[in-house]
Structure formats: C-alpha cells, structure tokens
C-alpha positions as YAML, in Angstrom:
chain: A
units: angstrom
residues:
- id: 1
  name: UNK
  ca: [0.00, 0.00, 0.00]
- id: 2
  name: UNK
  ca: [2.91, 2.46, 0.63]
- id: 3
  name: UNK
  ca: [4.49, 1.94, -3.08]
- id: 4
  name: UNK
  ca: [1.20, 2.79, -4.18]
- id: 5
  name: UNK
  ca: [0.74, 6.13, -2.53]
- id: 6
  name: UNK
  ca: [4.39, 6.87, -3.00]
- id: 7
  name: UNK
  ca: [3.36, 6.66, -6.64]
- id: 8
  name: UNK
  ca: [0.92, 9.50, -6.69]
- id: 9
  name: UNK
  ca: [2.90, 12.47, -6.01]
- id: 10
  name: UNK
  ca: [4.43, 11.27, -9.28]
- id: 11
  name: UNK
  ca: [1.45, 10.54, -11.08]
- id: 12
  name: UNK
  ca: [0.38, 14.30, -10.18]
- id: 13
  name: UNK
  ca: [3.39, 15.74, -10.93]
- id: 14
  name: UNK
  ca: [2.80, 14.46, -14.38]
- id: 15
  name: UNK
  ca: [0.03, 15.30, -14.91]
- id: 16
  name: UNK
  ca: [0.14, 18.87, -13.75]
- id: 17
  name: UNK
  ca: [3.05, 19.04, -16.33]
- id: 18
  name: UNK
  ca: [0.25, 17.33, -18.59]
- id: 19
  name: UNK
  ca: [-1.99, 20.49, -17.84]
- id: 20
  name: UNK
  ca: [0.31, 22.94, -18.13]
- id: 21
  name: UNK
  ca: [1.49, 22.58, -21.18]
- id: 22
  name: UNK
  ca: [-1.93, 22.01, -22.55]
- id: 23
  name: UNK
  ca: [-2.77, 25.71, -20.79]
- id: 24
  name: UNK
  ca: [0.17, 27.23, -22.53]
- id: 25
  name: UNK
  ca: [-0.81, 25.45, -25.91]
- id: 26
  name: UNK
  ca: [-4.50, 26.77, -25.71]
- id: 27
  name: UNK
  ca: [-3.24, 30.04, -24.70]
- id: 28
  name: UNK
  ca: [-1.18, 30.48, -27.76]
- id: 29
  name: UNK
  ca: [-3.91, 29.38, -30.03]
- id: 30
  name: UNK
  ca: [-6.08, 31.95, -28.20]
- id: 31
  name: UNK
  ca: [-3.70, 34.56, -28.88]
- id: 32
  name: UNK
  ca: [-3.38, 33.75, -32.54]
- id: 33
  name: UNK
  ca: [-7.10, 33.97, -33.33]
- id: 34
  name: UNK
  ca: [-7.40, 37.39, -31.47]
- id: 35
  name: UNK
  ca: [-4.18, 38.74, -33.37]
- id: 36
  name: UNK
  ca: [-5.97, 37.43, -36.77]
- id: 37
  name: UNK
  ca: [-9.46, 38.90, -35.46]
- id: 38
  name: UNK
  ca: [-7.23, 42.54, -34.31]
- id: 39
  name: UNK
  ca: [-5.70, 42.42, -38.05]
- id: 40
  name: UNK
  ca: [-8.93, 41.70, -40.26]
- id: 41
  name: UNK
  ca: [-10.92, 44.19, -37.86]
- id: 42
  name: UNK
  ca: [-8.43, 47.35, -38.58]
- id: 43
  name: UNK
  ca: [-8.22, 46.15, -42.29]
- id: 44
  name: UNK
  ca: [-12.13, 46.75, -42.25]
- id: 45
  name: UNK
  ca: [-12.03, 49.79, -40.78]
- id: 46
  name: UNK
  ca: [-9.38, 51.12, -43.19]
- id: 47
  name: UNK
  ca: [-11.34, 49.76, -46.10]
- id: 48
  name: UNK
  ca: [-14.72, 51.24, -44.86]
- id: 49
  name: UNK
  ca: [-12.70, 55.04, -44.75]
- id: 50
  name: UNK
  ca: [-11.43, 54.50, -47.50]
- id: 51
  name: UNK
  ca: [-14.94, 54.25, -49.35]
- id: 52
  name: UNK
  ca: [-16.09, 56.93, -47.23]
- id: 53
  name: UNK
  ca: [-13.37, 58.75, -48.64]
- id: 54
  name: UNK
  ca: [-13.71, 58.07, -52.35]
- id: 55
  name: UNK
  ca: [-17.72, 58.79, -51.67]
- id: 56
  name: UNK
  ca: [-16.89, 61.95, -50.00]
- id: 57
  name: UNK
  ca: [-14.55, 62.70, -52.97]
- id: 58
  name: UNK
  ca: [-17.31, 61.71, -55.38]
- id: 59
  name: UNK
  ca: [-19.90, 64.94, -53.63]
- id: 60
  name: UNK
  ca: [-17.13, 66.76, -53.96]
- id: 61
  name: UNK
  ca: [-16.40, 66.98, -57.60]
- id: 62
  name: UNK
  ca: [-20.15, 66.74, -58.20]
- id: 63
  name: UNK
  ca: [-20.70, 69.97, -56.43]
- id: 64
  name: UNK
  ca: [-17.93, 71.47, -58.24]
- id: 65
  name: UNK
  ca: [-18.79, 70.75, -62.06]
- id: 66
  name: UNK
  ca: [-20.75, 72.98, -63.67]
- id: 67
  name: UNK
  ca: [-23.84, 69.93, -65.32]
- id: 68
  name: UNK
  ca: [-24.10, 68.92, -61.60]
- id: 69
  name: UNK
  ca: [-24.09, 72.29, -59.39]
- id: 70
  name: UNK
  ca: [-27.22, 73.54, -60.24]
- id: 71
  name: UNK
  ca: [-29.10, 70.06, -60.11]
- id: 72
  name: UNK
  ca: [-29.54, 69.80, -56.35]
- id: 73
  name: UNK
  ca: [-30.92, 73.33, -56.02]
- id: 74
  name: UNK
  ca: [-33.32, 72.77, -59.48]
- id: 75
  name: UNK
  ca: [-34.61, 69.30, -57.68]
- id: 76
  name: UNK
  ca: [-35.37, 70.92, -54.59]
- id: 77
  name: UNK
  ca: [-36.65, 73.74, -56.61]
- id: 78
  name: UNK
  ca: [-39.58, 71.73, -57.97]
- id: 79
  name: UNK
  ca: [-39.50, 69.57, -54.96]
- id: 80
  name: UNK
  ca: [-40.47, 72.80, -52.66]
- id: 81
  name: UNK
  ca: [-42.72, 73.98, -55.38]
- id: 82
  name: UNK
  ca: [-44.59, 71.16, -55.29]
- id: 83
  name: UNK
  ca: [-44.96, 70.71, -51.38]
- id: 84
  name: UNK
  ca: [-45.93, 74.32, -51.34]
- id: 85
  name: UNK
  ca: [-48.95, 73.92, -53.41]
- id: 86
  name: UNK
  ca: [-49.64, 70.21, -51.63]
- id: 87
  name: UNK
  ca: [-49.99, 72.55, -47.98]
- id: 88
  name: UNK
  ca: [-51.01, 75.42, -49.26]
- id: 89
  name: UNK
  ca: [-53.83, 73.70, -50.83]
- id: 90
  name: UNK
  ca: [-54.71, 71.96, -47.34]
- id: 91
  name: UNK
  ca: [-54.95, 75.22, -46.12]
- id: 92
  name: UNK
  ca: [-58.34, 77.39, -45.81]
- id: 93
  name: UNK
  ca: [-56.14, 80.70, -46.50]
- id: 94
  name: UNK
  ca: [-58.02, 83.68, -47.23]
- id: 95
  name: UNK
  ca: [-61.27, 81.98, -48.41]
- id: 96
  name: UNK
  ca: [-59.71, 79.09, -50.08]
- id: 97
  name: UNK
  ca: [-61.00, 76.17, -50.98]
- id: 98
  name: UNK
  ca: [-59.44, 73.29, -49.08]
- id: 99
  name: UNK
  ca: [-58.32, 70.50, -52.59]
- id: 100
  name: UNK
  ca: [-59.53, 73.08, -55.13]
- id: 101
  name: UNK
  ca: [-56.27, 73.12, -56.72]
- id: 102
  name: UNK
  ca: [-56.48, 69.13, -57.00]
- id: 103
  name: UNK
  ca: [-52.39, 68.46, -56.49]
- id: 104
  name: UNK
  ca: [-51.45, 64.83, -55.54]
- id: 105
  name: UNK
  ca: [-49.87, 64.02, -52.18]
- id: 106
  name: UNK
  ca: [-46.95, 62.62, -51.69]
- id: 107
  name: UNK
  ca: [-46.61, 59.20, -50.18]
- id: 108
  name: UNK
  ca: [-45.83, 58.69, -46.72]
- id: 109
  name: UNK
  ca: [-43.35, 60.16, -44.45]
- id: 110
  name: UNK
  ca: [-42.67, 62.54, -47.54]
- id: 111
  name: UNK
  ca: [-46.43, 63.95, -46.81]
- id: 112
  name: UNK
  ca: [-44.85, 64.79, -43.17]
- id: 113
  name: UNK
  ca: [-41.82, 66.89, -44.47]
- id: 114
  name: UNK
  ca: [-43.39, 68.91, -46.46]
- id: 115
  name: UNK
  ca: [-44.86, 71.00, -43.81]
- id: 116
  name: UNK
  ca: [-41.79, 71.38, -42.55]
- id: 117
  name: UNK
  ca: [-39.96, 72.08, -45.63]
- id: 118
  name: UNK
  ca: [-42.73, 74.92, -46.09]
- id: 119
  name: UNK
  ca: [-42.87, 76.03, -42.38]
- id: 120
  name: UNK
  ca: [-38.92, 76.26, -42.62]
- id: 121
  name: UNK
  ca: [-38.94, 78.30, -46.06]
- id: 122
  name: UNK
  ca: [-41.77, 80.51, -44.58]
- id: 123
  name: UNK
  ca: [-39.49, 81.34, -41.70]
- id: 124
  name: UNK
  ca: [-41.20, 79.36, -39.02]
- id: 125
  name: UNK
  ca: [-38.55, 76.69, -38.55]
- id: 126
  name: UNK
  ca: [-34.67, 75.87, -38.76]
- id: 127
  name: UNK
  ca: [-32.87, 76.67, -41.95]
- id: 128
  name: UNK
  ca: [-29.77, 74.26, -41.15]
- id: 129
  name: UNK
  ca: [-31.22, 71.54, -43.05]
- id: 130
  name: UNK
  ca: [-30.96, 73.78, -46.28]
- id: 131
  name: UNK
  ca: [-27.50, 75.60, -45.87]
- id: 132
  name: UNK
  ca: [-26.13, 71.94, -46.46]
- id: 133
  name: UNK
  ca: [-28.14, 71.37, -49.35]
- id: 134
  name: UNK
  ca: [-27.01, 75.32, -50.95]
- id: 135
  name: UNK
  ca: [-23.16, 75.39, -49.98]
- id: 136
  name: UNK
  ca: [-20.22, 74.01, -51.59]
...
C-alpha cells in the first residue's frame, strides 16, 4: 500500500506538467485567433474610410462641375414647389378652398416633411437643413 501512494505524487506531478502545457498550448492558439481577429478588424475599418473617402470625394467633384451644381438646387426647386402647393392647398387661406387646386400628395413620411420644408422656407422653422443642401 505504501508503493502505491508513494506513486501519486508522481502521477500528479505528471500530470500537472500534462496540464500545463496544454494551458500554454490553448493560450497560444487563443492569442493567434485574437491577433488574426485585431488584423482583419483594422483592415475593415481602413477599407470602410477608405470608401467613405472616395464617396466623399465623389460629392465633392459633383458639387464642383458645372452639369451637376445647379441640379440639387433645381430638384429641390420643384420639390419645394410642389410641397408648397400640396400645404397650401390643405390650407383654408383667405377663403380658399381646401383641394380646389387638385395636387397629388406625396406618399408617406414625404407627406410629413413637407410642412416642414414649407414652415422652414416661410421662416417658421430651422434653416440648417438647407445651408447643407445650398453650400459648396
């Protein structure tokens, strides 16, 4: 019985050996994976700015060249014209008619911006919506 207990502070020994070096081996594969996760995660991130900067680019010479510079302000143009005569037809102004005029809706939340688009124009609310539409 005593050359079989002497045996187990061997047998332990072993296998804490056994354990450690399992440990160290699963740390190292641990640390691989979050080097290769670190590396593909900053590789994303410099690929996503780098589209953001070729977009950004993109507005930029848009803004600049005379076909596209006066297209934003013409859309908006007829855009505001239109919402203008969408509220100011759902409006009993000075005797109007509320529909007379007959112009369709838009669809949606676009039915909810144009009073704001028209309250904003008419001075009634913020204008910092439109200074990035009109500046270069």
């Amino acid at each position: 019985m005593w050359a079989l207990l002497s045996l187990i502070p061997g047998l332990a020994n072993g296998f804490l050996t056994w354990l450690n070096k399992k440990t160290d081996s699963d740390l190292e594969k641990y640390k691989a994976a979050i080097g290769a996760d670190t590396t593909l995660n900053v590789e994303e991130m410099k690929t996503k700015l780098e589209l953001v900067r070729l977009a950004q680019g993109q507005r930029s010479e848009d803004r600049e060249h005379w076909f596209t510079a006066w297209m934003v302000p013409c859309a908006f143009g007829i855009f505001l014209a239109h919402a203008g005569a969408v509220v100011f037809d759902s409006m009993p102004l000075l005797g109007h008619e509320i529909g007379s005029w007959h112009v369709a809706s838009l669809p949606g939340m676009y039915a909810n911006m144009q009073n704001n688009i028209i309250l904003t124009v008419c001075g009634i609310g913020g204008v910092s919506a439109f200074k990035k539409i009109f500046s270069r």
